[in-house]
N, C-alpha and C positions, 0 to 999 in steps of 0.2 A: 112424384117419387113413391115406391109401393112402403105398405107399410109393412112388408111382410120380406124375412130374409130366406131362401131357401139355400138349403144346403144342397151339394151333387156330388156324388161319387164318380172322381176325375177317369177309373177307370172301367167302368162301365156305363159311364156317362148318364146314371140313373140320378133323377133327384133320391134324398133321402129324406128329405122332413121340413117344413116350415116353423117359422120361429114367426110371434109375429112385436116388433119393436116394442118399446118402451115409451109410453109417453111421458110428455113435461110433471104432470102431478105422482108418475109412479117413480123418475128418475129424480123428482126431488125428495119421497121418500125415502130413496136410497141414501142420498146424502143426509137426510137428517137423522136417520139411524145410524150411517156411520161414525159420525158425529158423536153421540150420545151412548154408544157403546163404544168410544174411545178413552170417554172420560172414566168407568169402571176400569176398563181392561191393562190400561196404561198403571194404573195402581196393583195389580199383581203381582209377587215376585218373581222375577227372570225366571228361576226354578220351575215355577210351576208352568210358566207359558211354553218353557222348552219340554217342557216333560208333557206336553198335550203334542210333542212330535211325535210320540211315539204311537200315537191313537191315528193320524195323518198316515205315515208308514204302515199301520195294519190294515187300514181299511186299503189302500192301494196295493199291497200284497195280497188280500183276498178277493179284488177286484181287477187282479191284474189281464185276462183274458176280454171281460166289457173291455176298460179302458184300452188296451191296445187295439182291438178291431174295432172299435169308434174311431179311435186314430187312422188308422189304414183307409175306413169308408170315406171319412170326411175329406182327410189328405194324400191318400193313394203311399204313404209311406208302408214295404216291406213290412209286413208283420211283426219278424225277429226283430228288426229292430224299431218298432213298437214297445216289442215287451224289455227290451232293452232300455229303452226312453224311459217308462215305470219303476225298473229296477235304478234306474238312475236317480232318477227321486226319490227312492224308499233310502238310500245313501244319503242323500243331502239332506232327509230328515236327521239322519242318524245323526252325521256331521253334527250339523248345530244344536241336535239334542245335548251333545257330549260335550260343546262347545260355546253357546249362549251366554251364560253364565259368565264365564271366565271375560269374554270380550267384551262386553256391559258390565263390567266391575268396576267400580269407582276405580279412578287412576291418581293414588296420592301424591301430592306434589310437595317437597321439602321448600316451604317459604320463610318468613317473620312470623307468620299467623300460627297464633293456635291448632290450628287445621286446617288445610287447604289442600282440595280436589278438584278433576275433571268428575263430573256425574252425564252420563250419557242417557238422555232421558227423547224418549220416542216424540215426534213431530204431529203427529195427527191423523188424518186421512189421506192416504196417498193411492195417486192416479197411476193406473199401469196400462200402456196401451201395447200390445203386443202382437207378434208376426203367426203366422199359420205352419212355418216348417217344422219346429220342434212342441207341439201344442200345448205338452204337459210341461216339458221342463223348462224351458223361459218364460211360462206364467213363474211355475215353484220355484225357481231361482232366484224369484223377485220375493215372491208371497213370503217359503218360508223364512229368512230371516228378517224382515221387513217388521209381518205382524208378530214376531218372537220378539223384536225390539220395543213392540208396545204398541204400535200402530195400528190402525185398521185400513182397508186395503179395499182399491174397486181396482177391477180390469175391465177395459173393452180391448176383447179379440179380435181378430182378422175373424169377417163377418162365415169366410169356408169352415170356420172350426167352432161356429157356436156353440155345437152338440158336445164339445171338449170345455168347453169356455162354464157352460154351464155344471158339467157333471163337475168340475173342479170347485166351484162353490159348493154343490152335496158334499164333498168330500171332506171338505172342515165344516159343514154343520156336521154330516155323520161321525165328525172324529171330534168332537163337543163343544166345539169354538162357539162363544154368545154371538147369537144372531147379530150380522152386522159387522163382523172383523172382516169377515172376507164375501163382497159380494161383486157381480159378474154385471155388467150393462149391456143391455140387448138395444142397441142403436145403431145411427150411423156416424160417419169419425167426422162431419162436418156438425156434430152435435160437441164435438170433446170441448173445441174452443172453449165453446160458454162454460164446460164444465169447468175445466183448467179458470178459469177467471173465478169463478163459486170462491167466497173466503175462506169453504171447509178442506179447501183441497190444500194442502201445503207445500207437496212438492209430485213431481213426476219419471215414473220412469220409462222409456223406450225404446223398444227392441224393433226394428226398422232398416228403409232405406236411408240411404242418406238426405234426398226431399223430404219425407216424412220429420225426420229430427231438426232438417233447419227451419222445419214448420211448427214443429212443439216448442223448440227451444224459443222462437221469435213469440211466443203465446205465453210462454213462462217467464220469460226474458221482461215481458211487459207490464206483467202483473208482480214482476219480484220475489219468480218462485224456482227454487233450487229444481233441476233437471239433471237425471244419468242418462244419456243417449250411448248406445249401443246399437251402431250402424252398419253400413256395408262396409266390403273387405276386397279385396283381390290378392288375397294372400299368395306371396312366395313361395316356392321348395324351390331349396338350391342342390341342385346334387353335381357334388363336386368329382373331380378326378380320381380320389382315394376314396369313394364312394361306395360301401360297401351294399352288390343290387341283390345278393343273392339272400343277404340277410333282413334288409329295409323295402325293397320292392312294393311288398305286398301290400304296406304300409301307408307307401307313397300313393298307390294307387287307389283303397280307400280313403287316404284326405283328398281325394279329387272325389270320387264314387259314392262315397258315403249317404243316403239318404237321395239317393240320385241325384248328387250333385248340388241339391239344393241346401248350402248350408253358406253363412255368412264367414267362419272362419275355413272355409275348404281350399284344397289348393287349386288356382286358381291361372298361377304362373308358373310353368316348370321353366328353370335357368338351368341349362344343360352345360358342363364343361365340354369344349370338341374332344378331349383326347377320350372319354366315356360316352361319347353321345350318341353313337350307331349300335352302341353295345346296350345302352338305356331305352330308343327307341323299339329298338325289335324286343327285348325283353318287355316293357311296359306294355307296348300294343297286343302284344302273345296276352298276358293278364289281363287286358281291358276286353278282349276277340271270348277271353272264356269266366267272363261274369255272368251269371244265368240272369237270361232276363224274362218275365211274366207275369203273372197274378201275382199283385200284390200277397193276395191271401196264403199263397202258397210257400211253405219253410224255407223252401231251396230259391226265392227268386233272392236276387241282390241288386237289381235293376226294375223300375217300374217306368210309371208315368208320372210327369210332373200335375202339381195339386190342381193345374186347372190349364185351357188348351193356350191359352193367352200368354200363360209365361215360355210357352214353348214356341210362340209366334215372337216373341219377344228374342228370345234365346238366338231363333233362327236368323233373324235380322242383326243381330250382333257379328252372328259367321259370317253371312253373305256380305258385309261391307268390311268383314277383315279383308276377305279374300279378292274383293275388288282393289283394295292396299296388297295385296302381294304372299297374302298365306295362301296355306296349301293345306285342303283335306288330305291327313294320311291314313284318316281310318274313320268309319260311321258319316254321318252329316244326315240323316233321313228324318222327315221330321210329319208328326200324323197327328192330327189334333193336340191330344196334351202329350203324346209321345215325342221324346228326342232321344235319339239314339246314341250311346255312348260316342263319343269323338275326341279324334285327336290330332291336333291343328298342329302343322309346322313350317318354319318358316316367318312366325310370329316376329312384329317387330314394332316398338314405343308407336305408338300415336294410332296402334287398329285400335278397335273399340275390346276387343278381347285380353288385350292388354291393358288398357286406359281404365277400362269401365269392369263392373261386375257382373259377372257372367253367374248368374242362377240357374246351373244346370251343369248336365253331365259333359261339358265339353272342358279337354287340356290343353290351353295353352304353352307353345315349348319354344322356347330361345336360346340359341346355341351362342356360347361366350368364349372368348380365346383363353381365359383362365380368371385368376380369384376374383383379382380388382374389378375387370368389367362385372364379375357376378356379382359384387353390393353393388357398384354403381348402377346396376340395371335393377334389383331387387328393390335399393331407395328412389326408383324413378316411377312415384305414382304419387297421389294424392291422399289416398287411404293409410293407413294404418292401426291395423289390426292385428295380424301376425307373421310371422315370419320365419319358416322350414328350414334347415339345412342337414344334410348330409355327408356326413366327411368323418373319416379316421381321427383326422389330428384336433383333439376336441382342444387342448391348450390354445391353438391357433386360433378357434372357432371362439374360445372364451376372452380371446383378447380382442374379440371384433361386436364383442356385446353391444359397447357404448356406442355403435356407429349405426345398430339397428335401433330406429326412430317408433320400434313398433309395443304395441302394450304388450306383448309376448314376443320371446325367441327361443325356439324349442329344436334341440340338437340332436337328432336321428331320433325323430318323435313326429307324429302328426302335431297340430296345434288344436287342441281340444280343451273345453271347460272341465275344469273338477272342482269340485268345493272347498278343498282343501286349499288352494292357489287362487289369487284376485283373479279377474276376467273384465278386459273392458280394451279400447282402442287409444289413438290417436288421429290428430286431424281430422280428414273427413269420417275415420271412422268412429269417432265421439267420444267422452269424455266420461268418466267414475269410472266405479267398480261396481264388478257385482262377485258373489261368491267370498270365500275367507272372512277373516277379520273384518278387512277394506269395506266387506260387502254391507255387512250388520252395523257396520259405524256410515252408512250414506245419508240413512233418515232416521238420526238422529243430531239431538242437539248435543253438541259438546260445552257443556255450561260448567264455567270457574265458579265454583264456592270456595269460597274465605271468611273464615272466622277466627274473629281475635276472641 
């Protein structure tokens, strides 16, 4: 096995830089500095740890141009939304700057006792292993309210995004964090095991497939250590007969598009009512025929290549054994090293892999339904749950069918997207906590009863 990771540029297929791993005596000083700079750091006031967001947030706002085209090179993600992904985080700093405090506040409890509280007091060292589509923000959405809770924090990243993996440790030394809150592991993920087993580790969080999580979880599970998995998805859009396309379209078509496809809550299943569904097709494919596709680098592209040629060999073998089941390309299916070409499958039906399985990439799944009832029953017909789209006028209608969606989100004439301000997390296969809000700052921590008489 080399000991060295090289990064490549998916769309020029140029390496960009070697890394070279981390040995046994440099990864165990990692842990013991984590360690030991937990013990100070955990003693700070809330106050002061959230108000070091603000230091996080500038250096990323003055760094916003490096960190987005590192992005782009390492994982062929669009530029714009690059600087998008940065601007998103300089938010989520803000959020829990304005926010920390308040939600780590002793929570008084009226008992017998003299006094008696929840005190919400930070866990230790926590493991973050994370995915290569969104670089920056599903580290930061871990990091920052994690080590704002007191904790100190390591990630090992998807090995394409070192060069991100690591500038984001610079970024809380340069924004003044003690050596050691936040540090990055340059190894490979058949090394985590052991890590995950280390007594210093206490809990883990991961952003992943769903293999991946029932592989942490079985590691953490063993050692008797708290796990958030945040998995795969094949999220729903339902777009109903009172379906308004001229106003939601465009909408629909970037939560499939988005980041070319490659996003864990994108849509994934379009469930088409028939009495809208020839007016939805020709409309949707007109929008999907005129997304500019090219150089990442370039403002105007909204289409590139995926992060590497393999997920697009991957992708293509999902189509071609729908289509041996009974779909039908009606638009794109071309496929060139890490390129795949926008597409849009119809004729979709339970049990192809494009419906069953998660499709990582620019291709829509569409299923035509005779009206409402088969569209839940067809939307709660998967294993995952992560989120779940809908489309319709009659929101009353939409709001009485809440409890029948099994999914950690349901979002009504809205893509389903993270914000800070609202929890983020799945169900079944697609895994279990929170991240983001309140939910998110209360995962690693302890919620400890004090009572005193």
């Amino acid at each position: 096995m080399s000991n060295v990771i090289t990064t490549k540029n998916p769309y020029t297929n140029k390496n960009l830089k070697n890394y070279t791993k981390q040995n046994e005596a440099q990864i165990e000083s990692i842990l013991e500095i984590s360690e030991k700079t937990f013990k100070t750091w955990q003693r700070k006031p809330v106050s002061e740890r959230a108000h070091m967001l603000d230091n996080v947030a500038e250096v990323l706002r003055n760094n916003i141009d490096t960190y987005a085209n590192l992005m782009t090179d390492e994982m062929g993600k669009p530029i714009s939304q690059s600087e998008a992904e940065i601007e998103k985080c300089i938010w989520l700093c803000d959020f829990y700057r304005k926010n920390a405090e308040q939600f780590l506040s002793d929570a008084i409890i009226e008992t017998e006792a003299q006094e008696s509280f929840i005190s919400y007091d930070p866990l230790g060292t926590i493991l973050a292993v994370m995915p290569w589509n969104y670089p920056f923000w599903q580290v930061m959405r871990f990091a920052v309210p994690t080590v704002t809770a007191g904790n100190t924090a390591l990630l090992k990243h998807a090995s394409n995004v070192t060069g991100c993996a690591l500038i984001i440790q610079d970024i809380f030394s340069k924004a003044g964090y003690p050596k050691g809150c936040f540090q990055t592991l340059v190894t490979d993920h058949d090394v985590i095991e052991t890590i995950i087993g280390d007594r210093r580790i206490k809990a883990v969080s991961l952003t992943g497939s769903e293999k991946a999580g029932k592989s942490i979880a079985e590691t953490a599970g063993r050692h008797l250590k708290k796990c958030v998995l945040e998995l795969g998805g094949n999220n729903a859009c339902v777009v109903f007969a009172d379906a308004n396309l001229d106003k939601y379209l465009d909408i629909m078509v970037d939560a499939r598009m988005q980041n070319t496809g490659q996003s864990c809550i994108a849509a994934k299943r379009f469930i088409v009512e028939e009495s809208i569904y020839d007016e939805f097709l020709e409309k949707f494919t007109d929008k999907v025929k005129s997304l500019n596709e090219g150089n990442p680098k370039d403002d105007n592209s909204k289409m590139t290549v995926l992060a590497r040629p393999d997920l697009a060999e991957t992708l293509k073998n999902q189509v071609e054994k729908s289509l041996k089941k009974g779909a039908r390309v009606h638009y794109g299916g071309k496929q060139e090293k890490a390129y795949y070409q926008p597409t849009i499958l119809t004729e979709v039906k339970p049990s192809m892999p494009v419906f069953e399985e998660e499709t990582f990439g620019p291709v829509a799944a569409i299923t035509k339904v005779s009206n409402k009832q088969e569209a839940y029953d067809t939307l709660s017909n998967t294993r995952f749950g992560l989120g779940t789209m809908l489309f319709t006028e009659d929101i009353d209608d939409a709001k009485k069918r809440i409890i029948d969606v099994g999914d950690g989100a349901f979002f009504i004439n809205e893509m389903v997207k993270s914000d800070p301000r609202i929890p983020f997390g799945g169900t079944r296969a697609s895994g279990y906590g929170r991240e983001l809000s309140k939910e998110g700052i209360l995962e690693f921590v302890n919620a400890k009863t004090v009572y005193i008489n």
